[in-house]
C-alpha positions in Angstrom: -17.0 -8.9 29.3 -17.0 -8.3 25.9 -20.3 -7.3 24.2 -19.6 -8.4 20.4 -17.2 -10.9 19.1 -15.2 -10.4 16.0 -17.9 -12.5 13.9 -19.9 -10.6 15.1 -19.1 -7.2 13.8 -17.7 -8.6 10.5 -21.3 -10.0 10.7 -23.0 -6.3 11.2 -20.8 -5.0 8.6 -21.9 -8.1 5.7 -25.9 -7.1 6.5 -25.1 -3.3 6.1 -23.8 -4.1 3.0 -27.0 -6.2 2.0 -29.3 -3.8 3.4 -27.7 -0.6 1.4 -25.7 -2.0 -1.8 -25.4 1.8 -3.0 -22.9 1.4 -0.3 -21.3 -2.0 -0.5 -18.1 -0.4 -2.1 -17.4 1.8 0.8 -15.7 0.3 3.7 -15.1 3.4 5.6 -19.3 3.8 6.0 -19.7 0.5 6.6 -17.3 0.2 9.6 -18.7 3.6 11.0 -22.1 2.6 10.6 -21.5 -0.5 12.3 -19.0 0.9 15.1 -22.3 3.5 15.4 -25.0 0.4 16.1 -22.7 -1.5 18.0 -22.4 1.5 20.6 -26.1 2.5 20.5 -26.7 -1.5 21.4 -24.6 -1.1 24.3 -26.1 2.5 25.6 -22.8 4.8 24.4 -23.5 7.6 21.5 -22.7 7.6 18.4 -19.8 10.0 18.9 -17.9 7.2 20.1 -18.0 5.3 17.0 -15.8 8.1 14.5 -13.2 7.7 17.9 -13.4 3.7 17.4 -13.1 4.3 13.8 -9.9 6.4 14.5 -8.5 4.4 16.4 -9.1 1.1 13.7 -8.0 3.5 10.9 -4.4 4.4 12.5 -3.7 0.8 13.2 -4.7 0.0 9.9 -2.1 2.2 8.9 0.8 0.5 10.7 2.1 -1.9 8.4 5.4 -3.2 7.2 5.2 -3.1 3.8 7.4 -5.6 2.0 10.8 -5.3 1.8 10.5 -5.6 -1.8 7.9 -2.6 -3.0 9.8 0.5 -2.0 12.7 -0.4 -4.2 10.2 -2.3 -7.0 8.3 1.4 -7.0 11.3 3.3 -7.4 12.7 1.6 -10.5 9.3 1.3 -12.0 8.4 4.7 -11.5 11.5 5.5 -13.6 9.8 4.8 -16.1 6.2 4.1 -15.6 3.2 6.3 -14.5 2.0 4.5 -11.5 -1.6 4.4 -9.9 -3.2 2.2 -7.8 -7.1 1.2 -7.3 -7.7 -0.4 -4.4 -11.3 -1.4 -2.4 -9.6 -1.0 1.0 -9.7 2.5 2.9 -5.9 2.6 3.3 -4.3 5.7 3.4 -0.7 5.5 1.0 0.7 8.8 2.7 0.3 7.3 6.6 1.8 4.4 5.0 4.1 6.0 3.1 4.3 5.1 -0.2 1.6 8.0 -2.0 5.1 9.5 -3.5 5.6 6.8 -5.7 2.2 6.8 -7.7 0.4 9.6 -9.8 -3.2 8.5 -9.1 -4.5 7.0 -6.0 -8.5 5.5 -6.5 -10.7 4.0 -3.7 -13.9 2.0 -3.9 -15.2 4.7 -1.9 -14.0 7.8 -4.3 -15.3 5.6 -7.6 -18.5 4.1 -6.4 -18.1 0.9 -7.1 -16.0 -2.0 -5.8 -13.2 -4.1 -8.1 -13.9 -6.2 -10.3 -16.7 -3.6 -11.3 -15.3 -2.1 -14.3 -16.0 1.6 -13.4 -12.8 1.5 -11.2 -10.3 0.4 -13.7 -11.8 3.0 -16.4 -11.9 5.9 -14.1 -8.4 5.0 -13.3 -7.5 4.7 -16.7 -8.8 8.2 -17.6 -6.8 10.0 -14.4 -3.8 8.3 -15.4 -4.6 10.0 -19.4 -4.0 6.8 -21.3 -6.7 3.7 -22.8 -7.3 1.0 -20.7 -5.0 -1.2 -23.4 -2.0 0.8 -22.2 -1.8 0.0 -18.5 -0.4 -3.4 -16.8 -2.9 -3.8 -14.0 -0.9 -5.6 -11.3 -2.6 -7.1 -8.4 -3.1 -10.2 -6.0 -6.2 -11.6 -6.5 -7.3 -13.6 -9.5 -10.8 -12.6 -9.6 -10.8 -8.8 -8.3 -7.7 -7.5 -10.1 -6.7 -9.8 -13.0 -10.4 -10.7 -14.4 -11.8 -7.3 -13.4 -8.9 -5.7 -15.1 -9.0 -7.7 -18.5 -12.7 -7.3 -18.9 -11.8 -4.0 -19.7 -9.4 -4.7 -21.9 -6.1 -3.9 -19.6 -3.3 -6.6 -19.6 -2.6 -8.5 -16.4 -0.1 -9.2 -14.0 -0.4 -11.1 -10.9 1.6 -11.1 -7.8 1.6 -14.5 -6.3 3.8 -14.2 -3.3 2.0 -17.7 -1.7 2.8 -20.2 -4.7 -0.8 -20.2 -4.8 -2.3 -22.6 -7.6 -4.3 -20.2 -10.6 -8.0 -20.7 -10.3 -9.4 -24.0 -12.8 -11.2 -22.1 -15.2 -10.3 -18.2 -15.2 -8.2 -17.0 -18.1 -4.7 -16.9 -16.4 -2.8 -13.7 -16.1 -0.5 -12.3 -18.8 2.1 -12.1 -16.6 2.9 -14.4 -13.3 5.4 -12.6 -10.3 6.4 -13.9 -6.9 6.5 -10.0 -5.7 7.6 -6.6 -7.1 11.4 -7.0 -7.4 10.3 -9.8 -10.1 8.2 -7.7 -11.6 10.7 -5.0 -12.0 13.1 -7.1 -13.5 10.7 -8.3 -15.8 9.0 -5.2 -16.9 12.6 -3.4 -17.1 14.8 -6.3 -19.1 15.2 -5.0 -22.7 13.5 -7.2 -25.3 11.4 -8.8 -23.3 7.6 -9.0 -24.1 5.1 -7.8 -21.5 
């Protein structure tokens, strides 16, 4: 029988987080922390929660990316420096697509979880340029676009669902149904933003 539901440990995870908020941003301690209460509840060691984690982490890994970013990368990166910020604890080499960007930031490496503006600043110094000189692109209306602008970035969202924009936030500068879109967009002479 199984000791703890899914709930549960997404549960176990949310009260970490509450209990140490110096450590909210950082899903990788939060999941081993967990995965190391979870076995001491049910009499293992904690060794066995960094095998868990390993285990979690390699499947987290195995993805199919879609079909559209690989190319969308390739042409943008023609001309574009690329980074990403993300508040996952995805790894882009196991994934596979680390080649195509210059600067890779976590939640974890920064401190601080998006839309905390520490993440897009310390990502706009590694990339070298002012926060007015990078498109932040992203899929969620709140974490990327809003936390992106209150820095002063511009905006572009990918809205691959059709999803309506959130009644009062301050739309995007830019609206995409994925990267291909994007591309053409950001590539087409003459065309603003």
């Amino acid at each position: 029988m199984d000791r703890f539901t899914l709930e549960d440990m997404r549960a176990a995870r949310l009260r970490l987080a509450e209990e140490h908020p110096h450590r909210a941003h950082d899903y990788t301690w939060l999941r081993l922390e967990a995965l190391a209460h979870h076995a001491r509840e049910c009499g293992y060691g904690e060794e066995i929660a960094a095998r868990g984690f390993e285990v979690f982490y390699a499947a987290r890994n195995e993805l199919d990316v879609f079909e559209d970013v690989r190319p969308a990368l390739a042409r943008l990166g023609e001309r574009f420096l690329l980074g990403t910020l993300s508040n996952g604890n995805a790894d882009l080499r196991r994934i596979g697509l680390h080649g195509f960007f210059r600067v890779s930031l976590s939640a974890r490496e920064v401190g601080a979880a998006k839309p905390d503006p520490r993440g897009f600043l310390r990502l706009a110094e590694a990339l070298g340029v002012r926060p007015s000189e990078i498109l932040y692109v992203g899929d969620d209306p709140v974490l990327d676009v809003a936390g992106a602008r209150a820095v002063g970035m511009r905006t572009a969202w990918i809205n691959r669902r059709g999803e309506p924009w959130p009644e009062g936030l301050q739309a995007a500068d830019l609206c995409v149904a994925d990267c291909l879109a994007l591309a053409d967009h950001l590539l087409a002479e003459n065309r603003p933003l």
